[in-house]
N, C-alpha and C positions, 0 to 999 in steps of 0.2 A: 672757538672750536678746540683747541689747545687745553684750555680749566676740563670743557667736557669729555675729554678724550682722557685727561688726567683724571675725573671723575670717575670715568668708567673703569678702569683701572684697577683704582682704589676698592670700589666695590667689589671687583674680581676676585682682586689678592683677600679683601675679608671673607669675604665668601670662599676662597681655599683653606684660608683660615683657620676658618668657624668648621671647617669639613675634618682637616684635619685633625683639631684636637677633640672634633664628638669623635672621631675613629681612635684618638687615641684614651678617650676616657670609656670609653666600651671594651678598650682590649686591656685595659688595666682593669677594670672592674668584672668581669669576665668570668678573672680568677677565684674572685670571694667567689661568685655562683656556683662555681664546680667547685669548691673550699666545704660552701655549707651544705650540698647537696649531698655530698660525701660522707660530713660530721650526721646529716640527718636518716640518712638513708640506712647510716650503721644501726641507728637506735632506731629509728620506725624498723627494721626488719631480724633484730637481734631475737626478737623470737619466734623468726623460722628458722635459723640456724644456732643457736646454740644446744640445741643437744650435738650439733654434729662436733661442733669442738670443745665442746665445755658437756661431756657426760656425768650425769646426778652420780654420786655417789664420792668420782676420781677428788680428792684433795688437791692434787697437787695443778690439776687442771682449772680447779675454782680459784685457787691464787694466783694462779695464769692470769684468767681473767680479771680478777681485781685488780691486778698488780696493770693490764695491761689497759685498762680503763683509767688508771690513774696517771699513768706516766706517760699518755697519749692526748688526755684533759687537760692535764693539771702540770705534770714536771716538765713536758716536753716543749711548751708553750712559750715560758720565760726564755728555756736555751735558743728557741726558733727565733723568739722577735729578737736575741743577739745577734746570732750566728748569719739571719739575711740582712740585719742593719747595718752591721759592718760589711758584710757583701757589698751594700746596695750604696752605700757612703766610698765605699776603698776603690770598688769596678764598675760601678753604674747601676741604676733601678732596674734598666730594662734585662741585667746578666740577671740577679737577683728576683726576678721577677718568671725568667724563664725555667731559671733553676726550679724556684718553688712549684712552677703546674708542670715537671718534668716528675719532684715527687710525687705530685698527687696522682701521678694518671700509674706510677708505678706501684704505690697503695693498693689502689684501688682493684689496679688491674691483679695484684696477687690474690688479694680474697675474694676477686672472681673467681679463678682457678684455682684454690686452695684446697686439697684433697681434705677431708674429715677425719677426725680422730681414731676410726674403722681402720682406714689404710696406713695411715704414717703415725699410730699412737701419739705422744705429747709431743713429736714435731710439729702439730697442727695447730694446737693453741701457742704455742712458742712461735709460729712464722705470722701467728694473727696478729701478736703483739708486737713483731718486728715490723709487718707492714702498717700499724693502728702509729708506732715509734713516726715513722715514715711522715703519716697524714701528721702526727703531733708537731714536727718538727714546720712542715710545712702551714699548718693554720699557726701556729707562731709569730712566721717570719710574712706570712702574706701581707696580714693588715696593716704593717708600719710602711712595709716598701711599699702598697698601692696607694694608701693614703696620703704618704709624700708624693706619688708621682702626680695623680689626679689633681694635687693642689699645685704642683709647678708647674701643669701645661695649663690649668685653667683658666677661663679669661678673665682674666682685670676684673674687679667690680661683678662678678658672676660665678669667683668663686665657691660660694656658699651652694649655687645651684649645682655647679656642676660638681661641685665633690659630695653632696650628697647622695648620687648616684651608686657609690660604695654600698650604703647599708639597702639601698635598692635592690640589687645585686646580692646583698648576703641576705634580705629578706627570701627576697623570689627563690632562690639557692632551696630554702626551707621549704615554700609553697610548693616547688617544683616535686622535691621529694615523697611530700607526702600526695603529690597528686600521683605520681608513678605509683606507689603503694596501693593506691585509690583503684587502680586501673589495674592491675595486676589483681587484686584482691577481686576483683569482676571478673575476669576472664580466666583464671585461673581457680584451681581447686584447692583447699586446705592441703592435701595431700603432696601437689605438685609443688605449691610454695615453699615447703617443707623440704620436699627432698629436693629441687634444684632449680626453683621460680626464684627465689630468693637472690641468685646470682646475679641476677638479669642486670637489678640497679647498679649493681658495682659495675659491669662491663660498659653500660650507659655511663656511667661516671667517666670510666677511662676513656673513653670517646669524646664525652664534653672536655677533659683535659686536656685531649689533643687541640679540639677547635679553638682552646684557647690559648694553647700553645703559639699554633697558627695566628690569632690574631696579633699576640706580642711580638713575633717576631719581626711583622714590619713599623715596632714603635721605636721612635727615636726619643735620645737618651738626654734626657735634661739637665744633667752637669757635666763640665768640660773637663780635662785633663786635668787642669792646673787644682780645680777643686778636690778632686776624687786624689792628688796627689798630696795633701796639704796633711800636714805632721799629726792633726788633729782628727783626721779623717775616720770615723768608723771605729776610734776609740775609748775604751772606758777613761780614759784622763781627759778626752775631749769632752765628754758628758760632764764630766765633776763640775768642769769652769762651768756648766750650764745645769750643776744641782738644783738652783731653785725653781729652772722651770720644768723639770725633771718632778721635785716632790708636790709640784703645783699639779701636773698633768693627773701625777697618781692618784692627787686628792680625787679632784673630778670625775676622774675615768672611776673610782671606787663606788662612788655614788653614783654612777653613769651604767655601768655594768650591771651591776643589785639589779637599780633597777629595771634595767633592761630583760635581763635574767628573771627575774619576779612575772612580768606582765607579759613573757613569752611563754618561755619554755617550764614554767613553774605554774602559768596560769592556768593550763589543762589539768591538771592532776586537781589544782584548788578546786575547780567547780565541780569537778568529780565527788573528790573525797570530803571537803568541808561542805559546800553549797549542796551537795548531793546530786549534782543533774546528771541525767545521762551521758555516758561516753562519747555516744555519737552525737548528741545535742550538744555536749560539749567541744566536740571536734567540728562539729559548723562553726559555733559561734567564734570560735579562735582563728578557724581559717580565714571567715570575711572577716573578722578584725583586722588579721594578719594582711590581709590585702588592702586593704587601705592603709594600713599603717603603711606596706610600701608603697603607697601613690600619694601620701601626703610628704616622702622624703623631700621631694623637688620644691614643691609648696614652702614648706619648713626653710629648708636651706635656702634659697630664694628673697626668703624674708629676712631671713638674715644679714646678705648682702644690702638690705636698708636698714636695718636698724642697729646691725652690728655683731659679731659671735657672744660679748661681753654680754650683751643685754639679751641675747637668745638664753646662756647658760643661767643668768640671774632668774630666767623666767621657770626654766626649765626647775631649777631648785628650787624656790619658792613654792611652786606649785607641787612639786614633791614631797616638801615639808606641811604642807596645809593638808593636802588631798589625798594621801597615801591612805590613811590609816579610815576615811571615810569612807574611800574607795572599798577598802577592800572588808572592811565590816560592814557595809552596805551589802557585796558578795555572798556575803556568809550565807544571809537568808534571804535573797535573789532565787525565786522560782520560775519566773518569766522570764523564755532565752532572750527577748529582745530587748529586757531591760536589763538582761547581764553581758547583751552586744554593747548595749549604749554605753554601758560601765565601763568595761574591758575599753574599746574605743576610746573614750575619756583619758584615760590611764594610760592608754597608747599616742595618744595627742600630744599630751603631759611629755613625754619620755622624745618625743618628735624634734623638742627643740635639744634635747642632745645629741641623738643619733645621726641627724643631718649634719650636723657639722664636726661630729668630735674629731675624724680624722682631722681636717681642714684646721683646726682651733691648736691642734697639737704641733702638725706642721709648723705653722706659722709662728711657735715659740722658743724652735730650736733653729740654730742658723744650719747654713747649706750642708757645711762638713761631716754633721754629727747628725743632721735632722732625719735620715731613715734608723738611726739606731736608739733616737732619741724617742721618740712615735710610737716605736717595736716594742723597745723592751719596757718600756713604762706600761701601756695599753696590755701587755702579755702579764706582766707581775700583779697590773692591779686585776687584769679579768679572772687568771687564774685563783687570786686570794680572793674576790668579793662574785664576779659574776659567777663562776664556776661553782664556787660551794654554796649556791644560793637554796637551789632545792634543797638540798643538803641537810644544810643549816634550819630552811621553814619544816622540813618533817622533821626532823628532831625534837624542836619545838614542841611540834603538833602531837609530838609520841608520849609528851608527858604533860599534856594537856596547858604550854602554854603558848599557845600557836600566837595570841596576840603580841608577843615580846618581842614576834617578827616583826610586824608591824612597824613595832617601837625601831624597829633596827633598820631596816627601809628609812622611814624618817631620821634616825639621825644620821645616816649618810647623804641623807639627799640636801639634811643641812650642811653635812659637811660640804657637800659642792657649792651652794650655795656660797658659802662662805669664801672659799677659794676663790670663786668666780665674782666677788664682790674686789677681790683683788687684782683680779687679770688689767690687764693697760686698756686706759679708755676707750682710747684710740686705735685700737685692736696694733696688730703688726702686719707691715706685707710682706708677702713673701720674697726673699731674695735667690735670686739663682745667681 
């Protein structure tokens, strides 16, 4: 009676367990959703509002805007994954954490209410960019601190599953957005979009930021005093001691990003503009691609947890190096939307075995002290350098007619990961709290 009564017990406490850390991997991943929803919702509805802050003609308003698209992408990124790693190393994830969707829901909430270049002249594109400053700093510093946190409350041996819920989360982020867009574009008229439908997703953002607010705020915090007080904590001289898995991380994450960047958010414009297909054929087929991509995250990482992150990332680059350049000149002259689903899908399979686990993989290479700032700012430098300027970089190409050199350039980064990851410890690492 005694063993079964201890039995039952046991089972209880797993079972508050298992309750607790799915409640605490939901309110950590939360964040990315209101994170991308926010980055996506700018750019799906940047043209219904920018004549109101950015008028044709003004000069000084279109460097606004450039200036504010770059240092919101691109310079604000690297400073964010420092600035919450050492937060989230010095005071804890969950300070770090709440910090970051306190930014986003004040972003977002500004260019809600942001009057137009009519009432307040260039205070309008100057406060777009202060609040765009804001969301930069914040997508920065999200992905290092959720990414540690998800991988230190996860379970034993199910890591892989349960931190790939991250990019689940910054997928859906995306799908959501453009379904809001979807829906608003029905019920609404060009006209209304224009002058003040447009708003709508931003204040919808600030709303999901709150609820995510709410959810972190009852998660508890996975390093203890004595860590978060430790000389090396939150550091640039703590990272040095841990340069090589620092230049390790950047390698992969460089070739992890491209291509992540490539067979997303670069892959609509390709089948537009190279493949030729329709807009809205092409915005099906990327949606349902997009949607399984995020239902195979769990799958992916999952799998991992048996065979290992080392031999997930080897697969991952190999298949990058082989299939890339097939992939996407097969694309070129793809006339059939279901056979440039099954392509795009492919390609998004391919990419599966990084995105499920990259936070998880990078964790697991920095020790406790330094590992939110190790995560952060590696993942921010290399997304900014490689994923960020990926469209960038493939129309450039494509403007002087040698769009295949992209290709070649995808491939040799995905060998670069490859390579890297032919390096990582057999035996993967656990994680230490």
């Amino acid at each position: 009676m005694v063993r079964i009564d201890a039995a039952i017990q046991h089972d209880q406490e797993s079972a508050t367990d298992t309750r607790q850390r799915i409640k605490a991997i939901v309110g950590a991943s939360s964040g990315n959703l209101v994170e991308w929803f926010d980055f996506y919702i700018y750019s799906f509805c940047s043209i219904y509002f920018a004549h109101i802050f950015f008028p044709a003609g003004n000069t000084t308003t279109q460097l606004l805007q450039t200036a504010g698209v770059f240092a919101a992408g691109f310079l604000m990124r690297p400073i964010g994954g420092w600035l919450f790693g050492r937060i989230a190393d010095k005071h804890g994830r969950k300070t770090s954490m709440l910090i970051s969707v306190v930014m986003m829901c004040c972003g977002s909430l500004v260019i809600a209410c942001l009057p137009g270049y009519d009432s307040i002249g260039n205070l309008a594109p100057l406060l777009l960019l202060v609040a765009r400053l804001f969301q930069g700093l914040s997508v920065g510093g999200e992905y290092g601190t959720s990414a540690t946190y998800m991988s230190e409350v996860a379970v034993k041996h199910r890591r892989g599953f349960y931190a790939s819920f991250q990019y689940v989360t910054l997928i859906g982020g995306q799908l959501l957005a453009l379904l809001v867009v979807v829906i608003l574009q029905q019920i609404m008229t060009e006209g209304d979009l224009r002058a003040w439908g447009w708003r709508i997703p931003f204040f919808l953002g600030a709303v999901l930021a709150i609820v995510a607010l709410w959810l972190r705020k009852s998660l508890n915090e996975t390093t203890d005093a004595k860590t978060r007080s430790h000389k090396d904590a939150g550091s640039l001289k703590g990272l040095w001691k841990n340069r090589r898995a620092f230049v390790m991380v950047l390698g992969f994450t460089a070739g992890g990003s491209l291509c992540f960047y490539t067979f997303t958010t670069y892959m609509q414009k390709y089948l537009v503009n190279t493949a030729g297909m329709h807009a809205k054929t092409a915005s099906l087929v990327m949606t349902a691609a997009l949607f399984l991509f995020m239902l195979m995250q769990p799958i992916i990482g999952g799998l991992s947890d048996r065979i290992g992150r080392r031999n997930s990332m080897i697969i991952f680059g190999a298949l990058t190096t082989f299939l890339t350049i097939p992939i996407l000149l097969t694309l070129k002259s793809v006339t059939n939307p279901y056979v440039a689903f099954a392509l795009v899908f492919a390609a998004l399979l391919m990419v599966s075995f990084y995105t499920s686990i990259s936070g998880l993989l990078k964790a697991e290479m920095f020790p406790v002290q330094v590992r939110a700032l190790g995560v952060g700012l590696s993942y921010a430098v290399a997304n900014a350098v490689f994923g960020g300027s990926a469209e960038y970089v493939a129309l450039s190409l494509k403007s002087i007619d040698l769009e295949n050199v992209f290709f070649w350039y995808v491939t040799i980064m995905g060998l670069l990961a490859l390579i890297v990851s032919l390096s990582l410890h057999r035996k993967g690492k656990e994680i230490q709290l």
